[in-house]
C-alpha positions, 0 to 999 in steps of 0.5 A: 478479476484481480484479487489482493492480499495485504499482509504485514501489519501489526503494533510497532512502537513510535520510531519503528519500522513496518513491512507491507506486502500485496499479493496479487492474483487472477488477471495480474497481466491486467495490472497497471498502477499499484498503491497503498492507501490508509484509513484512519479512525473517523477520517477519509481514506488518503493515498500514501504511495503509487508505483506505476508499473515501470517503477515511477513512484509517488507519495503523500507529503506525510510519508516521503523520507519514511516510507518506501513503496516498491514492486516485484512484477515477477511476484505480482507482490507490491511492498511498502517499507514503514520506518520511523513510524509515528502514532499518526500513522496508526490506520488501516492500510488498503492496497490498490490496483488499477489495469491497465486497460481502456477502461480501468478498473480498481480494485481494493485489498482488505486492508492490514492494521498498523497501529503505532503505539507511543 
């Protein structure tokens, strides 16, 4: 069992910056690919970042230039640095972790509100 604790989130102007941080504890060893999802008001739950566990990242088009996922092995913490944060960033941030194992499992943290005022 991996366990996932995002913090971090709050209400920032347009044009400002946000840092999410995810611990992870319990079967850390197990874990593979991590990431950062959100969810907006009335709509679908959408990627925003990967981190694969050697550092190989990826990023929905709506965030590449602003945002910055990065992860420390050592602290079993994954991070998402926000800047330039515009109102249609406004959701609820997921973080996510996968292991690294035959059959992969997922697991969800229970997510952080960035609310981004104009």
């Amino acid at each position: 069992q991996v366990q996932l604790v995002e913090s971090g989130g709050g209400l920032v102007q347009a044009g400002g910056s946000l840092r999410l941080s995810c611990a992870a504890s319990g079967s850390t060893f197990s874990i593979g690919d991590m990431g950062w999802y959100r969810q907006a008001p009335g709509k679908q739950r959408e990627l925003v970042a990967t981190i694969s566990s050697g550092g190989s990242t990826r990023y929905a088009d709506s965030v590449k230039g602003r945002y910055t996922i990065s992860r420390d092995n050592a602290k079993n913490t994954v991070y998402l640095q926000m800047n330039s944060l515009k109102p249609e960033d406004t959701a609820v941030y997921y973080c996510n972790a996968y292991t690294a194992t035959i059959v992969r499992l997922q697991y969800w943290g229970q997510g952080t509100q960035v609310t981004v005022s104009s």
